[in-house]
C-alpha positions as CSV (number, residue, x, y, z in Angstrom):
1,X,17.8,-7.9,-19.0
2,X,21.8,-7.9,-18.2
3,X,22.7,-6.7,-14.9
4,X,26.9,-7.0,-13.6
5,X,27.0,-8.6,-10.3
6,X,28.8,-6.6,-7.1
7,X,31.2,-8.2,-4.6
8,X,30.1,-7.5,-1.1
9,X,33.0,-4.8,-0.8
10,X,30.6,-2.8,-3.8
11,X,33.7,-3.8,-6.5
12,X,32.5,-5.3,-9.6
13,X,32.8,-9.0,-10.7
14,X,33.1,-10.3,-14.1
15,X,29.8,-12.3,-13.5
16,X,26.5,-10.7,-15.0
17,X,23.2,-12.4,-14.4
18,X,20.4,-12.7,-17.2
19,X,16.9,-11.9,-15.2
20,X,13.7,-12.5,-16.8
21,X,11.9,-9.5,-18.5
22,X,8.3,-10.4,-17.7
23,X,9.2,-10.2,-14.0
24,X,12.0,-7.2,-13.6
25,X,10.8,-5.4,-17.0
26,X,8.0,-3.9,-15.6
27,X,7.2,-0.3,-15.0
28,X,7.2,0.7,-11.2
29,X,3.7,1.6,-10.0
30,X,4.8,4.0,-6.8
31,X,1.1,4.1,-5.8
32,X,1.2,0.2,-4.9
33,X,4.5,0.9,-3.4
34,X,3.0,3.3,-1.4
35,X,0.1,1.3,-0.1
36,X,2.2,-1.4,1.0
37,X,4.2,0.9,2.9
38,X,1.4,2.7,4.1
39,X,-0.1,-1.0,5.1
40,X,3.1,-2.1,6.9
41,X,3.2,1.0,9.1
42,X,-0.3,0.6,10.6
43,X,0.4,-2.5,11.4
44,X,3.3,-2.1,13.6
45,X,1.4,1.2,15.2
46,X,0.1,-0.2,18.6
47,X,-3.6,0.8,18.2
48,X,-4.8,1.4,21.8
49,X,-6.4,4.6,21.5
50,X,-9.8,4.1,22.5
51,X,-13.0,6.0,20.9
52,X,-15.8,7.6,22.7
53,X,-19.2,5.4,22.8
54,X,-22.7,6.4,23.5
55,X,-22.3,6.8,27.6
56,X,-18.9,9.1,27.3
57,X,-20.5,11.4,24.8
58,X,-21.2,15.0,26.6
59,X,-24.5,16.7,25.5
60,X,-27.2,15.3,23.4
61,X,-27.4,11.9,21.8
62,X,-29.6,13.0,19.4
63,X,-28.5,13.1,15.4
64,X,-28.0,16.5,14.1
65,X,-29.8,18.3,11.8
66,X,-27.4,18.2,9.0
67,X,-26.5,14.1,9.4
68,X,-30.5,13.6,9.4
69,X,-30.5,15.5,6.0
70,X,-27.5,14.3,4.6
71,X,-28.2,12.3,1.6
72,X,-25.9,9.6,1.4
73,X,-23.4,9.4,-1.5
74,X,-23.5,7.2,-5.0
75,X,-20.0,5.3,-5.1
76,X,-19.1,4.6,-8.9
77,X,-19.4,1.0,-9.4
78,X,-16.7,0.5,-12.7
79,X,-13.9,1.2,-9.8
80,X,-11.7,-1.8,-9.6
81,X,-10.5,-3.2,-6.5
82,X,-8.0,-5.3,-5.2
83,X,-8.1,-7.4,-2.4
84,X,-5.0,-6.4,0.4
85,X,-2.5,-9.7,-0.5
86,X,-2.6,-8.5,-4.5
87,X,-1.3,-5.2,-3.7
88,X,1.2,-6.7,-0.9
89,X,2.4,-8.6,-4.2
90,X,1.9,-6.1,-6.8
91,X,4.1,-3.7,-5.1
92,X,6.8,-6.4,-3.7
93,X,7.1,-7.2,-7.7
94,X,7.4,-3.5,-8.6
95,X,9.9,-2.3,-5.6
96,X,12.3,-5.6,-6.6
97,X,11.9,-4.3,-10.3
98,X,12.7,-0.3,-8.9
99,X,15.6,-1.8,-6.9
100,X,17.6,-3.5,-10.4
């Protein structure tokens, strides 16, 4: 892939640059993109809210009817997963590749 190469004023040179097609040929995944974003903003939120534990909760501590006869569900176990740093790459790879 052939891309021209831009002054810092946003004029174009007469340089290109020849980048390599197995790394910017790709087809953008926006989903990845999405959950790195999504990843990146929960991490700078501050995270002080606190939750209510067993003394703060008004009323009954009992379960309720409909948690004791919930039947729990059946996750499907062909589902692929990837671990939190292949994403972070996957969609760094796929946002360069959007960007050119």
């Amino acid at each position: 892939m052939k891309l021209d190469v831009y002054s810092s004023k946003g004029s174009k040179t007469k340089k290109s640059v020849d980048l390599d097609d197995a790394v910017f040929g790709i087809e953008p995944n926006d989903h990845a993109i999405y959950l790195d974003v999504k990843r990146f903003l929960a991490a700078q939120r501050q995270g002080t809210h606190d939750t209510l534990n067993r003394s703060l909760v008004s009323g009954s501590t009992r379960r309720s009817r409909s948690r004791r006869e919930r039947v729990p569900l059946v996750r499907a176990a062909s589902r692929t997963r990837c671990s939190a740093a292949e994403v972070r790459c996957l969609a760094q790879n796929h946002a360069i590749t959007r960007k050119s």
